[in-house]
C-alpha positions as CSV (number, residue, x, y, z in Angstrom):
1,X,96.9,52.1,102.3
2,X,95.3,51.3,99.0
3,X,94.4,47.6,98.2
4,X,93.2,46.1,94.6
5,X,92.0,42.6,94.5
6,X,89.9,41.0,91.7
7,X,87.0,38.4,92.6
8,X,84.2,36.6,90.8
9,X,80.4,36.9,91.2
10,X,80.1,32.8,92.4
11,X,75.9,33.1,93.5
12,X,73.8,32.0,90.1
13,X,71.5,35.2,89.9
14,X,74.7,37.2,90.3
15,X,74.6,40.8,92.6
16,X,70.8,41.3,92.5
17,X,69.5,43.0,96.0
18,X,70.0,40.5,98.6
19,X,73.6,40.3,97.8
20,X,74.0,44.6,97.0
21,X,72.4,44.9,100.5
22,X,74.7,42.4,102.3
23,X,77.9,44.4,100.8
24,X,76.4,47.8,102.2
25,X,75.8,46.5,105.6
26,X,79.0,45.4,105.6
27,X,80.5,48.8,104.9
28,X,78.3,50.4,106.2
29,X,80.7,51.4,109.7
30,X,83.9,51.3,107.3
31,X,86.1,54.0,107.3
32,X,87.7,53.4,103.7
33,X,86.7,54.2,100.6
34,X,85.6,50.9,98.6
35,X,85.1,51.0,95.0
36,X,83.9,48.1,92.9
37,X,85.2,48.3,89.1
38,X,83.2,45.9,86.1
39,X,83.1,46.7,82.3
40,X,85.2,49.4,82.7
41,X,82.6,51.1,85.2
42,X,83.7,52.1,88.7
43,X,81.1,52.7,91.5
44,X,81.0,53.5,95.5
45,X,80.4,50.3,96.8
46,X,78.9,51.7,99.7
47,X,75.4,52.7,97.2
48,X,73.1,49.7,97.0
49,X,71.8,51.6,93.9
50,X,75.4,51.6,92.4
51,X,75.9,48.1,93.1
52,X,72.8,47.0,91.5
53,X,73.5,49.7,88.6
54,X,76.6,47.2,87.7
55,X,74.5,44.0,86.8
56,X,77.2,42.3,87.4
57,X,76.2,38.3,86.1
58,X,77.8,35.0,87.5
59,X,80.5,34.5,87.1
60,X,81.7,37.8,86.2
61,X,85.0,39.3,87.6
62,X,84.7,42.7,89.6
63,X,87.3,44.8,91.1
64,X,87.7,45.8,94.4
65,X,89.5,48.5,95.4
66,X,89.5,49.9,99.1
67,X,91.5,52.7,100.4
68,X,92.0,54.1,103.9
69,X,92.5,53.3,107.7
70,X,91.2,49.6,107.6
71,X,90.8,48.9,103.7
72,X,92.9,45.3,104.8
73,X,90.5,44.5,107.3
74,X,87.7,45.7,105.0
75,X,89.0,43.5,101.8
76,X,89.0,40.5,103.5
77,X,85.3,40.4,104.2
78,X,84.5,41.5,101.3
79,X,86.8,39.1,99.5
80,X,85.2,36.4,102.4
81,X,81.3,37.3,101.2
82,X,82.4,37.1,97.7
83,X,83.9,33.8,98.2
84,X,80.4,32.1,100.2
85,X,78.5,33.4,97.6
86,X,76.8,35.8,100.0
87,X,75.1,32.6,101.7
88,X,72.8,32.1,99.0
């Protein structure tokens, strides 16, 4: 199963470490492939480095995409974490 979904960076100093590492934990046991897409730039959203590569600003608009066995499962709380602003 492959799954798109676009979402927006809400926190005000965008996906800086604290947020890059919150996204890899949560991946972290997933068995999908999850891929982040911003500026035409598509990265393994399971590399902190990657993640943070993307200096991805607030309110930008990034694209998830996640493949595999439990990529539903896996969108939501990604979708979720986007959506609290990764309790910052």
């Amino acid at each position: 199963m492959k799954l798109t979904q676009k979402v927006q960076v809400k926190n005000e100093m965008g996906i800086h470490t604290r947020p890059a590492t919150v996204i890899v934990k949560l991946l972290q046991n997933a068995k999908c492939n999850v891929s982040f897409t911003y500026k035409r730039e598509t990265i393994n959203a399971k590399s902190i480095l990657s993640i943070l590569m993307l200096a991805a600003t607030q309110h930008s608009r990034i694209t998830i995409t996640a493949e595999g066995e439990d990529a539903d499962e896996v969108m939501q709380k990604l979708i979720s974490a986007f959506e609290r602003g990764f309790e910052e």
